[in-house]
PDB file of the backbone (N, CA, C, O) and the ligand in Angstrom, with CONECT records:
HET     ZN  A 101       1
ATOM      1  N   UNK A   1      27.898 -11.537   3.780  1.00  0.00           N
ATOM      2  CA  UNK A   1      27.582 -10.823   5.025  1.00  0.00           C
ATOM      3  C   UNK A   1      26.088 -10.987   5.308  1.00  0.00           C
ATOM      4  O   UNK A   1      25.157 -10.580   4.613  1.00  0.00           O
ATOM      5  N   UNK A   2      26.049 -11.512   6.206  1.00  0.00           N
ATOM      6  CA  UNK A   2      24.256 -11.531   6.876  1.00  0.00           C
ATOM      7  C   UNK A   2      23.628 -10.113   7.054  1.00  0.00           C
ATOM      8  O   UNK A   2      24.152  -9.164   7.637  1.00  0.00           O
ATOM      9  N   UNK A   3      22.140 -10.150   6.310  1.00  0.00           N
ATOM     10  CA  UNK A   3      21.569  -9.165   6.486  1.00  0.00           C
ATOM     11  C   UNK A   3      20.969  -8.424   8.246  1.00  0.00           C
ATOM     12  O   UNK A   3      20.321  -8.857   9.199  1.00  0.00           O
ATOM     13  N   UNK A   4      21.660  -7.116   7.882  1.00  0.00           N
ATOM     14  CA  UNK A   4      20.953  -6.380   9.445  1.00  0.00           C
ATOM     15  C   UNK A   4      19.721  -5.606   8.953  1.00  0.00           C
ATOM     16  O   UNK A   4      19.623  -5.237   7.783  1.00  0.00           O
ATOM     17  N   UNK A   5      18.911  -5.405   9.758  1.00  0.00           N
ATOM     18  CA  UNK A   5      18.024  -4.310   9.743  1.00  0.00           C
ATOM     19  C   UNK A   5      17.803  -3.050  10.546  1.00  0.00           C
ATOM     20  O   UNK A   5      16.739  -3.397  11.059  1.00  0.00           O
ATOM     21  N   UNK A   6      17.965  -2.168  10.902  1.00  0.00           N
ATOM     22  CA  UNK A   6      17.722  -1.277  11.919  1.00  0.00           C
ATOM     23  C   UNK A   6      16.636  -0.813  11.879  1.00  0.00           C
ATOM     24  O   UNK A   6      15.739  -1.142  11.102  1.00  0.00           O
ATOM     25  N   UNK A   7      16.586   0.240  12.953  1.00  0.00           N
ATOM     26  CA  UNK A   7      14.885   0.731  13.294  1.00  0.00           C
ATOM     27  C   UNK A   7      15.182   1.845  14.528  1.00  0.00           C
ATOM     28  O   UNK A   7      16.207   1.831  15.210  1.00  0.00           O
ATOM     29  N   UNK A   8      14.047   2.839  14.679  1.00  0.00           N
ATOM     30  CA  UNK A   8      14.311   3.578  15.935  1.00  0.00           C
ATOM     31  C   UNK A   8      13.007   4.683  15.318  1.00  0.00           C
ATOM     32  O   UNK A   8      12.593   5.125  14.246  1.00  0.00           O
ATOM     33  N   UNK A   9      12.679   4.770  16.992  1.00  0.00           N
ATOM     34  CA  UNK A   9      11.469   5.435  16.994  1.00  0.00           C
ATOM     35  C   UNK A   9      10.883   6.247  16.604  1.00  0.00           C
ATOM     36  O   UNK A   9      11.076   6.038  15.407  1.00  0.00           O
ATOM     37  N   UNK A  10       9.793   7.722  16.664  1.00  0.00           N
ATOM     38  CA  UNK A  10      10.069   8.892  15.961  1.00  0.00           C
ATOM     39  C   UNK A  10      11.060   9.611  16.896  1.00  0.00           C
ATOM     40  O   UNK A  10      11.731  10.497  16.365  1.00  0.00           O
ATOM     41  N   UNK A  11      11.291   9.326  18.441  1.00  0.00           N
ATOM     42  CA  UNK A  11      12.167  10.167  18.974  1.00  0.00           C
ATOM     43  C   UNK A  11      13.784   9.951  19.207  1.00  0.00           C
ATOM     44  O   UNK A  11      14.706  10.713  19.499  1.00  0.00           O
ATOM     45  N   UNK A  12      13.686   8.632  18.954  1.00  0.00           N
ATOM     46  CA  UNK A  12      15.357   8.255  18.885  1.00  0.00           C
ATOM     47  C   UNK A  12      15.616   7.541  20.118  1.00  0.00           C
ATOM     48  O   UNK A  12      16.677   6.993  20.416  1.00  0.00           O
ATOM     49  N   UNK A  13      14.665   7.589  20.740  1.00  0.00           N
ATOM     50  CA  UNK A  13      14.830   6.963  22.243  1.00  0.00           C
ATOM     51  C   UNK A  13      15.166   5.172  22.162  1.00  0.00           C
ATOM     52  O   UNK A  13      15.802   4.476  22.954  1.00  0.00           O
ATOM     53  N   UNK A  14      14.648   4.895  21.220  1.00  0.00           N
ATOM     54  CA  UNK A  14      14.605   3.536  21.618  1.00  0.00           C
ATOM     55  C   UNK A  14      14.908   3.270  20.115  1.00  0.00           C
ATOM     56  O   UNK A  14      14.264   3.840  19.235  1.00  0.00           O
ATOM     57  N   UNK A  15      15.815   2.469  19.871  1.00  0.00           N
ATOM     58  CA  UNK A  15      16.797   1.741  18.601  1.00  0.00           C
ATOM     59  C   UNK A  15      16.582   0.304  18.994  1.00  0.00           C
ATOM     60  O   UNK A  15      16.421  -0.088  20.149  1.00  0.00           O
ATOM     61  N   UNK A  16      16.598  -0.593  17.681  1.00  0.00           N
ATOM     62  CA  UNK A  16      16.646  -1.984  17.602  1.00  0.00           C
ATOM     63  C   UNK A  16      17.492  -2.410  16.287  1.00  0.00           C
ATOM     64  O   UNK A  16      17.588  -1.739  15.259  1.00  0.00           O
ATOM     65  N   UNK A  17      18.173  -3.857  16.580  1.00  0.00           N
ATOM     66  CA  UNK A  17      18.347  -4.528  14.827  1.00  0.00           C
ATOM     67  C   UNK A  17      18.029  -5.606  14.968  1.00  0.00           C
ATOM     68  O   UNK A  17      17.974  -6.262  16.008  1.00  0.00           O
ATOM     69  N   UNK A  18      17.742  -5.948  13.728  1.00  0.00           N
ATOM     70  CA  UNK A  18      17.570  -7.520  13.361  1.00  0.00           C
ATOM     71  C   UNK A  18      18.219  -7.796  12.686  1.00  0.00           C
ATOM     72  O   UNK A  18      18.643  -6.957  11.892  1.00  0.00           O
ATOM     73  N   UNK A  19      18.688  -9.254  12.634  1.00  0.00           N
ATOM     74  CA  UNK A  19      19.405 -10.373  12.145  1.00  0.00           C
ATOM     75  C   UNK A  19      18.980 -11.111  11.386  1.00  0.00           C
ATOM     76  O   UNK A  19      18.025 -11.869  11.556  1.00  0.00           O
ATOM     77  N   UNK A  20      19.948 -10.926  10.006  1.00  0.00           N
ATOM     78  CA  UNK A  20      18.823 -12.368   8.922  1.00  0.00           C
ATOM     79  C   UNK A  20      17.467 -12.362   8.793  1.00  0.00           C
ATOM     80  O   UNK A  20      16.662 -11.758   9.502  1.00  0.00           O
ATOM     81  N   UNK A  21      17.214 -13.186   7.688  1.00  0.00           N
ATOM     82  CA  UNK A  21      15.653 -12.960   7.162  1.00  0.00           C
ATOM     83  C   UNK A  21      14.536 -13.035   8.110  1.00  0.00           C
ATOM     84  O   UNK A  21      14.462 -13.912   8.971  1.00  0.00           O
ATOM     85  N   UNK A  22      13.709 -12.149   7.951  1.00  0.00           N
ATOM     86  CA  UNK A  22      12.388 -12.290   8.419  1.00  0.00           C
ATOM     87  C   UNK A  22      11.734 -13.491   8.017  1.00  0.00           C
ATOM     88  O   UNK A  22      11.741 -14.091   6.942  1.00  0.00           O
ATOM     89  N   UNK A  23      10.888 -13.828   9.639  1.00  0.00           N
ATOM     90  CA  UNK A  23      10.133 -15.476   9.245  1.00  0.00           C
ATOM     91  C   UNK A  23       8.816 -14.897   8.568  1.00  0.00           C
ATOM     92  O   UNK A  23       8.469 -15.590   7.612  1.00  0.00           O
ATOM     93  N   UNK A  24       8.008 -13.826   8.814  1.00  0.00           N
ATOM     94  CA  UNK A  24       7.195 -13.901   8.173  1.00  0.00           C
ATOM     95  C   UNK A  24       6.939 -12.070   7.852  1.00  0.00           C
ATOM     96  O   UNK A  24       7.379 -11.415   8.797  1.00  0.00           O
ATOM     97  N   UNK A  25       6.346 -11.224   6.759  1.00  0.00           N
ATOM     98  CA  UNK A  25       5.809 -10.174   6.725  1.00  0.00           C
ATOM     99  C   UNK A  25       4.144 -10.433   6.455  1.00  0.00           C
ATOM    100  O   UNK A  25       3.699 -11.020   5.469  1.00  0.00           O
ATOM    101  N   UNK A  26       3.254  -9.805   7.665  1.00  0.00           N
ATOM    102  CA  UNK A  26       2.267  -9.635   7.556  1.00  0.00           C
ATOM    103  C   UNK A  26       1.291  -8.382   7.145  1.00  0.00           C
ATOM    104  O   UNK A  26       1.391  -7.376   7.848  1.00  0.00           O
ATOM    105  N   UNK A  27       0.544  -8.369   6.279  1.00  0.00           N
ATOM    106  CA  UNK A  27      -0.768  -6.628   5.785  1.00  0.00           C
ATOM    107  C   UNK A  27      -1.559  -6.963   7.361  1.00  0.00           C
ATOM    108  O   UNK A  27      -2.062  -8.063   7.591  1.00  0.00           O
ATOM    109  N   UNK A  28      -1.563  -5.876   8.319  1.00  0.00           N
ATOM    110  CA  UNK A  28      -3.087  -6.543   8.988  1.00  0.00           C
ATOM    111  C   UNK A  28      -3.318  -4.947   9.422  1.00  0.00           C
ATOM    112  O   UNK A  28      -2.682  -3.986   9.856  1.00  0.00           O
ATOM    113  N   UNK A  29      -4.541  -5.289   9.045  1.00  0.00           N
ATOM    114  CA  UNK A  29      -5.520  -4.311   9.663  1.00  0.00           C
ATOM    115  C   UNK A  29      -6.760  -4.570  10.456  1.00  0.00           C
ATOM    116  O   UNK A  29      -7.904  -4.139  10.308  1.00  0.00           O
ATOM    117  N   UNK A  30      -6.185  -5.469  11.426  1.00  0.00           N
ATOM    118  CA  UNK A  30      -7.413  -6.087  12.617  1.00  0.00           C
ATOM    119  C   UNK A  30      -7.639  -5.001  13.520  1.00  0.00           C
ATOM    120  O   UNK A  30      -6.967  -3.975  13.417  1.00  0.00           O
ATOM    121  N   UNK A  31      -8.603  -5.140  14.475  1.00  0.00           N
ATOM    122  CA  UNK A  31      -8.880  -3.991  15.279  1.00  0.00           C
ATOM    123  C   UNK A  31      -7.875  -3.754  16.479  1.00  0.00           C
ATOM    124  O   UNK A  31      -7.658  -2.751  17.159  1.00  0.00           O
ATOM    125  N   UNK A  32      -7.408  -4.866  16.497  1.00  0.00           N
ATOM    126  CA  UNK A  32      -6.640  -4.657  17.634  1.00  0.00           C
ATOM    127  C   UNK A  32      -5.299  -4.233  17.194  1.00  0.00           C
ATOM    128  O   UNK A  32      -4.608  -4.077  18.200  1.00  0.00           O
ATOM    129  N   UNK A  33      -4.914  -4.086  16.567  1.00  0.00           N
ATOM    130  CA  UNK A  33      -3.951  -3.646  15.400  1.00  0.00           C
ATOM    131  C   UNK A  33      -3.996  -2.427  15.053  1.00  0.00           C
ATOM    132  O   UNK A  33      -3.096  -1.587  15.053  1.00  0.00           O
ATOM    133  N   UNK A  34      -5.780  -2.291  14.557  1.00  0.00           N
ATOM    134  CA  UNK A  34      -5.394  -1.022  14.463  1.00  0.00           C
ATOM    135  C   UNK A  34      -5.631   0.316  15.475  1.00  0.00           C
ATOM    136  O   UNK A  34      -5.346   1.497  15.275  1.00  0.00           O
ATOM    137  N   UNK A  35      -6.187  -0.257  16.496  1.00  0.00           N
ATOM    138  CA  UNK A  35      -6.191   0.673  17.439  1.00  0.00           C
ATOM    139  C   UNK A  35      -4.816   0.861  18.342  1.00  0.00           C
ATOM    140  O   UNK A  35      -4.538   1.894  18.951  1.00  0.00           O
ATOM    141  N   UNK A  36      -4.065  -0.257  18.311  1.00  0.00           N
ATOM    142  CA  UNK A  36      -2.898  -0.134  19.042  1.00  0.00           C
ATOM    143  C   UNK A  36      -1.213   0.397  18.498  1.00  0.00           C
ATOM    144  O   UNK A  36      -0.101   0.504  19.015  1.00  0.00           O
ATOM    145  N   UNK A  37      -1.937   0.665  16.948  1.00  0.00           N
ATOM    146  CA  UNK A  37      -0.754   1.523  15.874  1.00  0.00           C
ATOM    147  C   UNK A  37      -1.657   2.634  16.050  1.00  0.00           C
ATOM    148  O   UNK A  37      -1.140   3.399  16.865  1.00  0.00           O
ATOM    149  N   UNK A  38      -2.984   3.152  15.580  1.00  0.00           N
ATOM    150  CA  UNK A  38      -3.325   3.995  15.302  1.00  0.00           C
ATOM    151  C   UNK A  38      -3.227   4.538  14.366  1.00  0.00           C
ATOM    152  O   UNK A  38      -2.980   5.738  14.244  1.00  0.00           O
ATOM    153  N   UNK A  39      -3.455   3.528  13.283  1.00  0.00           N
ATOM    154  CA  UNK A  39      -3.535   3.924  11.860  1.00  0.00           C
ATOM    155  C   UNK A  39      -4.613   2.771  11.234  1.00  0.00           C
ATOM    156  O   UNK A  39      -4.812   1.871  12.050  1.00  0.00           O
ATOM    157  N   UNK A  40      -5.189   2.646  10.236  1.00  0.00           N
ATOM    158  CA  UNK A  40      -5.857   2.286   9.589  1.00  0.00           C
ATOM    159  C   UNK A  40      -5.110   0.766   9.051  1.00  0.00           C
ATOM    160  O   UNK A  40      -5.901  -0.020   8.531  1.00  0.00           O
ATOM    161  N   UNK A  41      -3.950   0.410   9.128  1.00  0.00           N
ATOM    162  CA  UNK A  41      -3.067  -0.554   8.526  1.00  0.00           C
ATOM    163  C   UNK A  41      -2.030  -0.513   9.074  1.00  0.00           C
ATOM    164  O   UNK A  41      -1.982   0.567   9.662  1.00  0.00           O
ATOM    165  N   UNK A  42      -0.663  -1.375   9.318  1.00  0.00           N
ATOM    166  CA  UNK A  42       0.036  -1.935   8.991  1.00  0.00           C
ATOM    167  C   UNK A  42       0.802  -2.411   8.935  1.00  0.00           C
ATOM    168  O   UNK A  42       0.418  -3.109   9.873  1.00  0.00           O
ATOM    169  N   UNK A  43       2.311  -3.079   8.562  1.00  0.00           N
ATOM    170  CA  UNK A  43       2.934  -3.945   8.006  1.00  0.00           C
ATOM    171  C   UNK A  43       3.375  -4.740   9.066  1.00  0.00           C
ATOM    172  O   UNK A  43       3.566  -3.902   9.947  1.00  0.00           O
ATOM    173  N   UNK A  44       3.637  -5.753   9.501  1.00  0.00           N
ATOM    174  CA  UNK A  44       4.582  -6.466  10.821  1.00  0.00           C
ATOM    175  C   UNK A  44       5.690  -7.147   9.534  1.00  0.00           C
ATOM    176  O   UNK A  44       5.637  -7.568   8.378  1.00  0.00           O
ATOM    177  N   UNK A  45       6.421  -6.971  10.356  1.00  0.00           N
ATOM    178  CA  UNK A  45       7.775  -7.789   9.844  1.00  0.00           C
ATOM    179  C   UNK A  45       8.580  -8.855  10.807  1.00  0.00           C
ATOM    180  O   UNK A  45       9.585  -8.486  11.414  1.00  0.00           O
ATOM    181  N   UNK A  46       8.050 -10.278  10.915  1.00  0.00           N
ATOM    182  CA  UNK A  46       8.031 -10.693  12.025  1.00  0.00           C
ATOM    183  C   UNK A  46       9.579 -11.611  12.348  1.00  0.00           C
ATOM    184  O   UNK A  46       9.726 -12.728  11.852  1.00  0.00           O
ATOM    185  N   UNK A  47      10.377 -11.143  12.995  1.00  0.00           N
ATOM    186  CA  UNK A  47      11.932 -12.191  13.870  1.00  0.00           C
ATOM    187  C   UNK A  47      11.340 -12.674  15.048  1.00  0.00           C
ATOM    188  O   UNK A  47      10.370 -12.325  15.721  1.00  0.00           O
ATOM    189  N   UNK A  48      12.393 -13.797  15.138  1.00  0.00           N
ATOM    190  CA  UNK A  48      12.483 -14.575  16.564  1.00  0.00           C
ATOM    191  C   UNK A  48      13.574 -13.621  17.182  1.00  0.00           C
ATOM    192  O   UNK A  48      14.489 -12.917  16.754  1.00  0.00           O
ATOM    193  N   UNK A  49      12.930 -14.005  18.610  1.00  0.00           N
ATOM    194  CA  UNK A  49      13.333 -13.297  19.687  1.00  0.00           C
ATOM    195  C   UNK A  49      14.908 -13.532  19.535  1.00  0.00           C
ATOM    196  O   UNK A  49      15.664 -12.728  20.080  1.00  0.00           O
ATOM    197  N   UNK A  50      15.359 -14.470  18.903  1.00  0.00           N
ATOM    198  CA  UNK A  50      17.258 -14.538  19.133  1.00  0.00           C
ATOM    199  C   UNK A  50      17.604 -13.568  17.778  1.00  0.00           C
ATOM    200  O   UNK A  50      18.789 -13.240  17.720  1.00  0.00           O
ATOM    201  N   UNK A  51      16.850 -13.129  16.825  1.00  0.00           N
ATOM    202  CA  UNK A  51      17.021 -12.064  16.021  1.00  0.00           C
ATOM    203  C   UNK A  51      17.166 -10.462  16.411  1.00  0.00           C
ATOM    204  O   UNK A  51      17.658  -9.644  15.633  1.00  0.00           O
ATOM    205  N   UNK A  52      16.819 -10.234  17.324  1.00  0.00           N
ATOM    206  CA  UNK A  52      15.874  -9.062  17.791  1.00  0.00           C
ATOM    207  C   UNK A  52      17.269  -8.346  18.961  1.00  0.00           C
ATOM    208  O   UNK A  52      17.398  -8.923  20.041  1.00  0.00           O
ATOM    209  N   UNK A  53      18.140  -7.229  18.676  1.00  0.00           N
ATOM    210  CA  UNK A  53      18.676  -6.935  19.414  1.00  0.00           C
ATOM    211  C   UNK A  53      18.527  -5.361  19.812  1.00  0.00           C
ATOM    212  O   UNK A  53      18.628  -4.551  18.891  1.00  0.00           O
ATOM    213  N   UNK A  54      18.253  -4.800  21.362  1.00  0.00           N
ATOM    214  CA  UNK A  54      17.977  -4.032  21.688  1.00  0.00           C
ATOM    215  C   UNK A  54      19.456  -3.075  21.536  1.00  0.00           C
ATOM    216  O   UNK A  54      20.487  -3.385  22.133  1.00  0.00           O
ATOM    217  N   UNK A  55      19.391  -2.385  21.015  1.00  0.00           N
ATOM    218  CA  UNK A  55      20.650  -1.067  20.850  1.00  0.00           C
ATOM    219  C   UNK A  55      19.886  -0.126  22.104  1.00  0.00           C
ATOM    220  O   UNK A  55      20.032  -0.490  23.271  1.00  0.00           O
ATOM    221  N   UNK A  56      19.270   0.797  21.858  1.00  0.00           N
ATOM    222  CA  UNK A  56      19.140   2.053  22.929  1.00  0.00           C
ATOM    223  C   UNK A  56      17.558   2.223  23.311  1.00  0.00           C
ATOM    224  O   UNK A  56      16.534   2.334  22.636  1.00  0.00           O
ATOM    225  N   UNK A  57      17.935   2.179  25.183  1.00  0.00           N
ATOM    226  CA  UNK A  57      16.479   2.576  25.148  1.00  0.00           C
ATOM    227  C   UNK A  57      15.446   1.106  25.662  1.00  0.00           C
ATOM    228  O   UNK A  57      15.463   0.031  25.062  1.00  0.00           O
ATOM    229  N   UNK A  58      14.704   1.373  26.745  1.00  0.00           N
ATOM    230  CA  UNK A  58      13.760   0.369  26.953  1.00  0.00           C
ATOM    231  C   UNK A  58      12.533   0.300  26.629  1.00  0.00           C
ATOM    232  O   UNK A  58      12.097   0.894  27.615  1.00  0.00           O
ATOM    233  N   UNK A  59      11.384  -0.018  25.877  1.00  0.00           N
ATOM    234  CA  UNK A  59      10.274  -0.012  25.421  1.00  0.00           C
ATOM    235  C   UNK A  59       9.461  -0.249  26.286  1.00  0.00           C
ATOM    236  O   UNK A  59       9.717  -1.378  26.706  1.00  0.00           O
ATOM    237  N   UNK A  60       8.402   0.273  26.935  1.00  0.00           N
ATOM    238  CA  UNK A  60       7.313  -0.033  27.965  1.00  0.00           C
ATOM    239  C   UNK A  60       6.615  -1.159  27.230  1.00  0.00           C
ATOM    240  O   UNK A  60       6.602  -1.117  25.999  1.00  0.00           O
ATOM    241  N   UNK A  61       6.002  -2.217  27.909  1.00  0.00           N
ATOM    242  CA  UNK A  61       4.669  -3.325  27.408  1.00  0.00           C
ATOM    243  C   UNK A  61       3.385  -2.721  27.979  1.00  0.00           C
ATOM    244  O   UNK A  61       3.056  -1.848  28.782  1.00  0.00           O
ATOM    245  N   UNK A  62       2.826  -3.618  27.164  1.00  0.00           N
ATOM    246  CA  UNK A  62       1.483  -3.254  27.491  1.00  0.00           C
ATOM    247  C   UNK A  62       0.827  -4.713  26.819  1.00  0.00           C
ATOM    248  O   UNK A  62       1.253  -5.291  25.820  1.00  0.00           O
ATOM    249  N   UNK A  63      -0.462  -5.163  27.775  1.00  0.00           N
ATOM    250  CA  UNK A  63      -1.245  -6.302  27.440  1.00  0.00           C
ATOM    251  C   UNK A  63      -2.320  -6.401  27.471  1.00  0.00           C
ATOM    252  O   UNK A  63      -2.742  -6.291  28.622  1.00  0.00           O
ATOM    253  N   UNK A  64      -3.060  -6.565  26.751  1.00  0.00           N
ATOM    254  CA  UNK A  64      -4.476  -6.546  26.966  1.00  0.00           C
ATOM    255  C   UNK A  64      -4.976  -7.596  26.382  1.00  0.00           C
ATOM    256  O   UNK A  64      -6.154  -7.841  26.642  1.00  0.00           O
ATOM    257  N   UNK A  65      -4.234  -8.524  25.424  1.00  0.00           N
ATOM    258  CA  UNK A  65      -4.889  -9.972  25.041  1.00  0.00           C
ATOM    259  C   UNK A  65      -4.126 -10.661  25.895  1.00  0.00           C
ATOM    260  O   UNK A  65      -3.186 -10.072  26.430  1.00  0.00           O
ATOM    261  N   UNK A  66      -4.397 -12.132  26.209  1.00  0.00           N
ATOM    262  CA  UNK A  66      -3.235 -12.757  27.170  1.00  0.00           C
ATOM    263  C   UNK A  66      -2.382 -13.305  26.216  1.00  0.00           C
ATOM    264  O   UNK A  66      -2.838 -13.357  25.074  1.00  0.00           O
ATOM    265  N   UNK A  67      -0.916 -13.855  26.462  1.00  0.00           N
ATOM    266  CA  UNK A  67       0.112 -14.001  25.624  1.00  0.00           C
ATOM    267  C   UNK A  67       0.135 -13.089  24.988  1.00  0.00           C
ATOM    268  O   UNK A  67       1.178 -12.681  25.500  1.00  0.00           O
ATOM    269  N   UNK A  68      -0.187 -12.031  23.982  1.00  0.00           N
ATOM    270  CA  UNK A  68       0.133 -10.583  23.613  1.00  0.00           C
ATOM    271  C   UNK A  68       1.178  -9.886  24.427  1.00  0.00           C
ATOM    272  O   UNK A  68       1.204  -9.847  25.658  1.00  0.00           O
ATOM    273  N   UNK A  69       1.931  -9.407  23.705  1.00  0.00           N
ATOM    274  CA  UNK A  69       2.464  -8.139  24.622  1.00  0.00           C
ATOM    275  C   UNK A  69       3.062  -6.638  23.369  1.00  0.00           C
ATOM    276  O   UNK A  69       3.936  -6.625  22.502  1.00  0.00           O
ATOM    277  N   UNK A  70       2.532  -6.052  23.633  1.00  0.00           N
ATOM    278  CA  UNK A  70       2.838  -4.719  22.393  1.00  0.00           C
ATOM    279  C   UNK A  70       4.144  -4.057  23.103  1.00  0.00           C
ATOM    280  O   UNK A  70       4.456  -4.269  24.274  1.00  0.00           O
ATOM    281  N   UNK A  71       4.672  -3.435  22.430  1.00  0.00           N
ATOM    282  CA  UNK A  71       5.982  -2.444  23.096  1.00  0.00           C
ATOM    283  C   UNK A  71       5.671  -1.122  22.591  1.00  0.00           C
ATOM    284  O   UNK A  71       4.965  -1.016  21.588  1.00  0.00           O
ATOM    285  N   UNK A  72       6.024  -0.343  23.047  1.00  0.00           N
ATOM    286  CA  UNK A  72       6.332   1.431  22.561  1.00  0.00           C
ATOM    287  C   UNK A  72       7.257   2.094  22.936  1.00  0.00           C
ATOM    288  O   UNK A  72       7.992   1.786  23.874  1.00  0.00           O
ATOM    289  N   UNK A  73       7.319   2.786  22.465  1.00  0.00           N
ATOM    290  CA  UNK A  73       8.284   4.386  23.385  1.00  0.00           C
ATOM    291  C   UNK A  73       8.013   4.973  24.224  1.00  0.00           C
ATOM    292  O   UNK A  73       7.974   6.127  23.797  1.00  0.00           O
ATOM    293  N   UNK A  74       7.687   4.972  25.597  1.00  0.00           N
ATOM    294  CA  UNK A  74       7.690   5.870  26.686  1.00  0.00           C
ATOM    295  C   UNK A  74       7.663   6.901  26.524  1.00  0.00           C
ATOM    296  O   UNK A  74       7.021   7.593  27.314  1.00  0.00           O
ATOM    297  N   UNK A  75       8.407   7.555  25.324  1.00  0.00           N
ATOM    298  CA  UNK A  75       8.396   9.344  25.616  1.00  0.00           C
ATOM    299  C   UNK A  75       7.461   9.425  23.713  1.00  0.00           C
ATOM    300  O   UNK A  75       6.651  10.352  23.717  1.00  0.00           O
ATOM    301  N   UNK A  76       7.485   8.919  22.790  1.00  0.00           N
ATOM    302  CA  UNK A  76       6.908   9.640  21.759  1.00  0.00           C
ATOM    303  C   UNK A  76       5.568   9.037  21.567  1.00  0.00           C
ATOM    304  O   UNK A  76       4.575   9.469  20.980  1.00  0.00           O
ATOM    305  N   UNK A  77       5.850   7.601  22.399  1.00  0.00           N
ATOM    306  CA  UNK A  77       4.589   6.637  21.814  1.00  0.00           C
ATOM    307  C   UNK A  77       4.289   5.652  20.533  1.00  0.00           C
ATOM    308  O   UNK A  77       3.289   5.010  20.214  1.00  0.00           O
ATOM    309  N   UNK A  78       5.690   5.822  19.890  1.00  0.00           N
ATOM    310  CA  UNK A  78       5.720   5.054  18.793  1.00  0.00           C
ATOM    311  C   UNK A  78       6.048   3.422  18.610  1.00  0.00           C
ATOM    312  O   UNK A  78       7.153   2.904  18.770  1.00  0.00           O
ATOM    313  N   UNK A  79       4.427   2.539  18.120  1.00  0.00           N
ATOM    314  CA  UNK A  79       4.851   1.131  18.316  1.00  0.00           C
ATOM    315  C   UNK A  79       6.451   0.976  17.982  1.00  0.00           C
ATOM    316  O   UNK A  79       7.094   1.715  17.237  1.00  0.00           O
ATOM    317  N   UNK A  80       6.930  -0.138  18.695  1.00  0.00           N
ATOM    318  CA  UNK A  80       7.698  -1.123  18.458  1.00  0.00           C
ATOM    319  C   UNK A  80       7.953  -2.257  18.064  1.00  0.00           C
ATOM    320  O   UNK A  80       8.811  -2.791  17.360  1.00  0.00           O
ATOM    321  N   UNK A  81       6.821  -2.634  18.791  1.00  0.00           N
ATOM    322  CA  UNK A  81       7.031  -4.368  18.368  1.00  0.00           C
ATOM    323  C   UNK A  81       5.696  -4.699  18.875  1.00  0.00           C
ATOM    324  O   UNK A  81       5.054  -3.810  19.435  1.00  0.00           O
ATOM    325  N   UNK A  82       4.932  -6.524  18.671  1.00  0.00           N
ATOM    326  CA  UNK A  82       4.382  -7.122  19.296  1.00  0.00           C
ATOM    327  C   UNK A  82       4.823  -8.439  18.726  1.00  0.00           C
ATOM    328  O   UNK A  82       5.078  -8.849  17.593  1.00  0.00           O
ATOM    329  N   UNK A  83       4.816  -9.008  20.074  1.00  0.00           N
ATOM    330  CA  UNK A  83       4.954 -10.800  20.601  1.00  0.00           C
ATOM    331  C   UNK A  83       3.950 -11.429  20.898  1.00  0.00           C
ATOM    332  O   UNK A  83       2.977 -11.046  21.547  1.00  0.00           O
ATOM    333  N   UNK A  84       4.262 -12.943  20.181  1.00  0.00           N
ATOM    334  CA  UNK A  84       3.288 -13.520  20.990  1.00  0.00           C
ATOM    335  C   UNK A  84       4.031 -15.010  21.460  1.00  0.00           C
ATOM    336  O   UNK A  84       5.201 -15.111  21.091  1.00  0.00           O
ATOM    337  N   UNK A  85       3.596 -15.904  22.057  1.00  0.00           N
ATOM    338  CA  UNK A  85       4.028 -17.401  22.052  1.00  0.00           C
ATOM    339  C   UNK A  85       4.164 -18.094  20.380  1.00  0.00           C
ATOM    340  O   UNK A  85       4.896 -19.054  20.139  1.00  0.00           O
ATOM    341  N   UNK A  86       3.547 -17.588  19.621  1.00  0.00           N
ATOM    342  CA  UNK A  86       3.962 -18.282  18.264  1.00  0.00           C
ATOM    343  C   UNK A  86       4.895 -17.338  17.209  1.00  0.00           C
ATOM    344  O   UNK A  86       5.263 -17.800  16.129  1.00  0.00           O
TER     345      UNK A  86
HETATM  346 ZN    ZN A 101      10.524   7.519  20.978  1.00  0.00          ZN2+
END
């Protein structure tokens, strides 16, 4: 059986899964990172977009590098995700 992963926000609003192994897990604590978690660190766990299935709930974007795009929760504020072209 292929591995799933689930996930969902602190408010429940917005649910995701992933499919099969992660291409990459990254530590980063860059600034832009960490101002846009709002924590001091951490972890990305990075799928391709054909991994990545939305269950409940739409995530607002937001951009401020170009090609960047961060996601959150609309109502609690809790990251979701970030994309880029690579
Ligand atoms: Zn939420």
């Amino acid at each position: 059986m292929p591995r799933v992963e689930t996930g969902a926000c602190f408010c429940g609003a917005i649910a995701a899964a992933m499919d099969g192994e992660p291409f990459w897990i990254c530590y980063d604590h860059d600034d832009d990172c960490r101002r846009a978690i709002g924590s001091p660190l951490t972890i990305w766990v990075g799928y391709r977009p054909s991994q990545f299935r939305l269950l409940k709930g739409t995530p607002k974007a937001f951009s401020r590098t170009p090609g960047v795009v961060r996601t959150f929760c609309p109502d609690c504020g809790s990251s979701i995700g970030y994309s880029d072209e690579g």
